[in-house]
C-alpha positions in Angstrom: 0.0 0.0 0.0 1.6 3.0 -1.0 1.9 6.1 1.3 0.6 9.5 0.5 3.9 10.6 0.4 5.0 8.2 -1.9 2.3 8.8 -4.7 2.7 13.3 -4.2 6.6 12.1 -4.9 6.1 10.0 -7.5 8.3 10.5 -10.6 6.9 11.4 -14.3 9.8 11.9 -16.0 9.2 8.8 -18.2 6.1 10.7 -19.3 5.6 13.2 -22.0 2.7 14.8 -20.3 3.2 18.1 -18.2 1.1 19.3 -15.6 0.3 23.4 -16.0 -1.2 25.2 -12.9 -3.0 27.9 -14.3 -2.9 30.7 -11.4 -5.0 33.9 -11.5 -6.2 37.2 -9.2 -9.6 36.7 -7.3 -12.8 38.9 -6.8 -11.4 40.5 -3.5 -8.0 41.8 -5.6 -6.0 40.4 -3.4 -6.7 36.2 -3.1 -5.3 34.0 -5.5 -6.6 31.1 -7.5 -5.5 28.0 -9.0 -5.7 24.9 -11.2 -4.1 22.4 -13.1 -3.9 21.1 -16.5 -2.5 17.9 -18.2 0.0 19.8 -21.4 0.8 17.0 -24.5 4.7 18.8 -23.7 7.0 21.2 -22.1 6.0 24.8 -22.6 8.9 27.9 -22.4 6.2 30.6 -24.0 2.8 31.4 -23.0 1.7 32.2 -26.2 2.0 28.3 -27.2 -0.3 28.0 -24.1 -3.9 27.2 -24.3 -6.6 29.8 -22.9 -9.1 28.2 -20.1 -11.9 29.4 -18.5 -13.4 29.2 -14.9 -16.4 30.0 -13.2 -16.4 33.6 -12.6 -19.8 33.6 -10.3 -17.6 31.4 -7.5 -14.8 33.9 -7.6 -16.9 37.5 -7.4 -15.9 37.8 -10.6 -19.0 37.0 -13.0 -23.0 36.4 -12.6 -24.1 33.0 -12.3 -26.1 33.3 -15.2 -23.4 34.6 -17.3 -20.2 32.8 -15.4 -17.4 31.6 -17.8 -14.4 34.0 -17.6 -11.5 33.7 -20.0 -7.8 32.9 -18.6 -5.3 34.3 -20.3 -1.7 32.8 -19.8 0.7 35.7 -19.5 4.3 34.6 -17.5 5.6 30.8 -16.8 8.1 29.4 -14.2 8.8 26.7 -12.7 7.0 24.4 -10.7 8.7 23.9 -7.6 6.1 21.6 -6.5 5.8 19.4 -8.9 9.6 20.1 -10.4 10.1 18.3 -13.5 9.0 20.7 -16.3 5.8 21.3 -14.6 5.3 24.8 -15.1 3.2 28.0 -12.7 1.1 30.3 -15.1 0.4 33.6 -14.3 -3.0 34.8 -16.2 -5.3 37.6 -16.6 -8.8 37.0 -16.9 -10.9 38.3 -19.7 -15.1 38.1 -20.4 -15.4 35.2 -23.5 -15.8 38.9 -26.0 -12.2 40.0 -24.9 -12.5 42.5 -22.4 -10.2 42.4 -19.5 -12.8 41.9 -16.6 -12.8 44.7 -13.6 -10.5 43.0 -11.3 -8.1 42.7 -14.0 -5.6 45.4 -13.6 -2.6 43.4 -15.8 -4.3 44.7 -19.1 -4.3 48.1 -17.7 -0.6 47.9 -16.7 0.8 46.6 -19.9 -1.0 49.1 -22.1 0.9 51.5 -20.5 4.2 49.6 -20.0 4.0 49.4 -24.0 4.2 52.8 -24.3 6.8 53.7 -26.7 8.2 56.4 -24.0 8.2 54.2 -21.5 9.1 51.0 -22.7 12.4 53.6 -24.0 13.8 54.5 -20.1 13.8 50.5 -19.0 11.7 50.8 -16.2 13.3 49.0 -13.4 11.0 48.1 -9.9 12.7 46.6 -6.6 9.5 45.4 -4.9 10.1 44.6 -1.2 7.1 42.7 -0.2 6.5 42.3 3.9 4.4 39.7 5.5 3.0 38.4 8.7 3.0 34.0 9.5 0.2 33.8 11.8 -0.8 30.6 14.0 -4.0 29.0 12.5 -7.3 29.3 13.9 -6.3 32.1 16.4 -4.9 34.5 13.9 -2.3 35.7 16.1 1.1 36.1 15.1 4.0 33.6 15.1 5.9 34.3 18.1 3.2 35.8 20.2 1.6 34.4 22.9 -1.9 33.4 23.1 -4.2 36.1 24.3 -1.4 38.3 25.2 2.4 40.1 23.6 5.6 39.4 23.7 8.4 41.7 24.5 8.5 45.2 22.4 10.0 45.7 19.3 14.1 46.4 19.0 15.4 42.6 19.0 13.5 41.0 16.2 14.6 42.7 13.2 17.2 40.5 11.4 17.0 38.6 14.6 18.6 35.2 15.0 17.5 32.7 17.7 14.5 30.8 19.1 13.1 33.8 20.9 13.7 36.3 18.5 12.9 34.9 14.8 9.8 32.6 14.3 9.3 30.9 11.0 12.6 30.9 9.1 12.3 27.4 7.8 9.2 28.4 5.7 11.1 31.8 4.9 13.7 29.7 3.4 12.0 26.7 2.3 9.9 30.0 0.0 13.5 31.5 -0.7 14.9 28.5 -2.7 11.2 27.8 -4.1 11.9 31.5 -5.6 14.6 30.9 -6.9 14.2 27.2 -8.3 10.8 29.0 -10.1 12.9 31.4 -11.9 11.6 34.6 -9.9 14.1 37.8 -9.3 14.1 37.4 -5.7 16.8 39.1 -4.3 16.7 38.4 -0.4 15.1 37.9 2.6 15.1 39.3 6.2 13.3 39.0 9.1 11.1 42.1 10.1 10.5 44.5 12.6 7.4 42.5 14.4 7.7 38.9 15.6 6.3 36.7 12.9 7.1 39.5 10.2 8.9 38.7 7.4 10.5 40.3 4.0 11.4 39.6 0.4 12.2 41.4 -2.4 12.2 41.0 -6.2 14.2 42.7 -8.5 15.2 44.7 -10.2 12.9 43.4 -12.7 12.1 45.2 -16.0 8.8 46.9 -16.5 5.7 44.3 -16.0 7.9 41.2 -15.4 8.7 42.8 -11.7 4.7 42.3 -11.3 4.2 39.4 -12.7 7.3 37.8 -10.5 6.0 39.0 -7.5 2.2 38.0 -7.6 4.0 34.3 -8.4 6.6 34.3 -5.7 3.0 35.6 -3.6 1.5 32.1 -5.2 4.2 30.3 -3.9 4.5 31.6 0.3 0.9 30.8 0.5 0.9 27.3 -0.8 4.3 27.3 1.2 2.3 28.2 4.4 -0.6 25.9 3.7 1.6 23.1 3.9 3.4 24.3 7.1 -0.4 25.0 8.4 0.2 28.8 8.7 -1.6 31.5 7.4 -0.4 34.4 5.5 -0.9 37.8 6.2 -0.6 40.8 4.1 -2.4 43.0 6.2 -1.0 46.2 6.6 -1.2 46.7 9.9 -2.0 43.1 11.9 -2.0 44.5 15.0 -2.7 47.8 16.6 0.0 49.8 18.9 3.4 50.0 18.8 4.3 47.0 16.4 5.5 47.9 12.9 2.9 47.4 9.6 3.7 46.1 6.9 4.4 47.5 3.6 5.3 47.0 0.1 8.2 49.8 -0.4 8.6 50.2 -4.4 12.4 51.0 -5.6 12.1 52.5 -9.1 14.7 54.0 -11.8 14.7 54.7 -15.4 17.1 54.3 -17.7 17.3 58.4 -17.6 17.8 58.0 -13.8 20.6 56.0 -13.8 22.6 57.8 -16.3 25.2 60.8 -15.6 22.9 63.9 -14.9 20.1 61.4 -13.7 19.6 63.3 -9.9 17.7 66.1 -11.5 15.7 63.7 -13.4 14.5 61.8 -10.0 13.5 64.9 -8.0 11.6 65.9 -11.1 9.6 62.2 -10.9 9.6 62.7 -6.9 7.8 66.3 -7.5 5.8 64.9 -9.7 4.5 61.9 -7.3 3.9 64.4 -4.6 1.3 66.7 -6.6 -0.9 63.0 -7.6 -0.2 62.2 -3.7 -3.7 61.5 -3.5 -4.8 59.5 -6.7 -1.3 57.5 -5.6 -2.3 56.5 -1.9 -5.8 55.8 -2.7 -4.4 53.2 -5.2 -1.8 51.6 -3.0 -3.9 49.3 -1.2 -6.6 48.8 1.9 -6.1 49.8 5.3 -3.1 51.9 4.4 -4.5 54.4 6.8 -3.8 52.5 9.6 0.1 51.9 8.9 1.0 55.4 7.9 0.6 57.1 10.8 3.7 59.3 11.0 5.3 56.6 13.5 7.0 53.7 13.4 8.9 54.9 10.1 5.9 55.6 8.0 4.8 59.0 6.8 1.3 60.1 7.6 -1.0 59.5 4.7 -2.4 63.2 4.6 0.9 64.5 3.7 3.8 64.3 1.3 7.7 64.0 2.0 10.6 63.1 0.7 14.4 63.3 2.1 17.7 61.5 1.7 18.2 58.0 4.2 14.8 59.1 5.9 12.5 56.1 6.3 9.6 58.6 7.7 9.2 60.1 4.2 6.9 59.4 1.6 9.4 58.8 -0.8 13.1 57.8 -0.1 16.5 58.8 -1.8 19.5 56.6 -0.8 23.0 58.2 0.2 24.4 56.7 -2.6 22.4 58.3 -5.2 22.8 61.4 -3.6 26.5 60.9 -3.9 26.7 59.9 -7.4 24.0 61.5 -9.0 21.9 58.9 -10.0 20.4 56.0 -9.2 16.9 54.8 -8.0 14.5 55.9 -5.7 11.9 54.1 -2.7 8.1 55.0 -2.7 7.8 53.6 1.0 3.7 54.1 0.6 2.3 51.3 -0.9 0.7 48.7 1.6 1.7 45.4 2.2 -1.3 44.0 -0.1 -1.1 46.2 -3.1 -1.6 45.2 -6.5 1.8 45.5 -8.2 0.5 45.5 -11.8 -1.5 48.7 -10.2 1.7 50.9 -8.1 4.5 50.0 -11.0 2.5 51.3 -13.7 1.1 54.3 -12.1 4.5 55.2 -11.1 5.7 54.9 -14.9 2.7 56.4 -16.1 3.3 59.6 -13.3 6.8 60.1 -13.8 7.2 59.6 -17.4 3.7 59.9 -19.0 1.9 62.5 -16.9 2.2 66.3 -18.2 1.1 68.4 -14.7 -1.0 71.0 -16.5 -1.2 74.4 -14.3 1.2 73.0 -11.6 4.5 74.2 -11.4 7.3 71.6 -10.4 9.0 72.5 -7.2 12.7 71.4 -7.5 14.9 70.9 -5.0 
């Protein structure tokens, strides 16, 4: 009698058949989706892959009447479930005429991303994605006690030992999972809160950084389901003095990083603090909550920048400074914001966007 861990290991190598797991973006905006697919062969483009359909009404996504919604295959990496050349597909989902349904904000994205002016500077986005692993069926941090706190913040960041860092097996077990999938990730450190986490992506190119990020997403979750954790992007899990969590969003074009490029990023910062509002009200929910003015956010009301200062809006590294070009960190976006959403509205601001009857500050 074999064992269930015998037949989820068992080897296909001696078959021609792949297994596909579509993956796509739910009704809330934020949830993920999934399913698989028997492929005749190995697949290295998603334009040799098929398009499939799901029921929309079961997602938020459609009427029951009218349910079938289109997936679109998009970006492919490895399967580091299945291994082999099994294969993750990131999609967009589309009604059966074509359109890109509501929740849909890839289509948005790449119109602009094809821009010939943009597509010209080489966007490139750093995407540092926090988290909080919380204990199942209490919803209470890793690291926490039940019904109560532990000790404040100061030793946990970047902490190492048993009372200090809580879930770094699945942090690393999610690190080589990235990496074996083919995504940009670029590190990993534990966070401010007990239980809190980091990665990062990039730099990635334009849409790619998006697409890499909503997949390495794919993979912590299903990482955490099998550890029996629960993944947390809220932005702030709990209230007081414990740290949220955030998304900050490094970003430079090509223009940026040449000779001269300083004056080109406080022109994009300027130009990100007069849209301040159409920016934060797109950078996910419950933002209000973590930028308070404390515990290095800015307050949401308000818009700052400064060199090294982690309680601005935007951030410019010493380094750029110094050399004169470079990159610079919107630290606004939440912890669950839509990356096809902040990367393209910070192309479309900074490159796209004429202010008409504004007059750039520079500083």
């Amino acid at each position: 009698m074999s064992s269930l861990d015998e037949l989820l290991n068992l080897s296909l190598e001696d078959k021609p058949e792949i297994i596909a797991e579509y993956i796509w973006i739910g009704g809330s905006g934020t949830d993920l989706r999934s399913k698989a697919r028997t492929l005749p062969g190995p697949v290295t483009d998603p334009l040799e892959l098929p398009k499939w359909n799901y029921d929309g009404s079961s997602t938020g996504q459609a009427p029951g009447e009218d349910s079938e919604v289109i997936l679109y295959p998009q970006a492919i990496f490895k399967d580091p479930f299945r291994r082999g050349n099994n294969i993750l597909v990131i999609c967009d989902a589309y009604t059966p005429q074509g359109d890109a349904i509501p929740t849909n904000k890839r289509a948005g994205a790449a119109d602009i991303f094809s821009k010939k002016e943009v597509a010209e500077e080489e966007t490139w986005f750093g995407l540092e994605q926090e988290y909080t692993l919380l204990q199942k069926d209490v919803n209470w941090p890793l690291g926490f006690p039940l019904g109560g706190f532990p000790p404040p913040q100061g030793p946990y960041y970047c902490g190492i030992g048993a009372e200090k860092a809580f879930g770094r097996d699945l942090v690393n077990a999610h690190y080589k999972a990235c990496l074996y999938a083919g995504i940009q990730i670029s590190g990993v450190n534990g966070e401010v809160m007990p239980g809190q986490w980091e990665f990062q992506v990039g730099p990635a190119l334009g849409i790619s950084a998006a697409d890499q990020l909503w997949a390495a997403r794919y993979i912590l979750e299903r990482i955490t389901e099998i550890a029996g954790v629960v993944l947390s992007l809220d932005p702030k899990p709990i209230e007081g003095d414990w740290n949220g969590a955030g998304c900050h969003t490094n970003y430079s074009t090509k223009s940026m990083r040449e000779e001269g490029g300083y004056a080109i990023i406080v022109e994009a910062i300027n130009k990100l603090g007069l849209r301040h509002k159409e920016h934060i009200a797109s950078y996910g929910e419950g933002n209000e909550r973590r930028l308070t003015g404390r515990l290095e956010t800015a307050d949401i009301n308000s818009f700052s920048w400064g060199v090294a200062n982690r309680g601005a809006s935007i951030r410019v590294g010493r380094d750029t400074k110094k050399e004169g070009k470079g990159y610079f960190e919107d630290r606004r976006p939440a912890s669950n914001m839509d990356p096809y959403v902040v990367t393209s509205m910070i192309a479309n601001t900074t490159i796209l966007w004429k202010p008409e009857g504004s007059e750039l500050i520079l500083f």
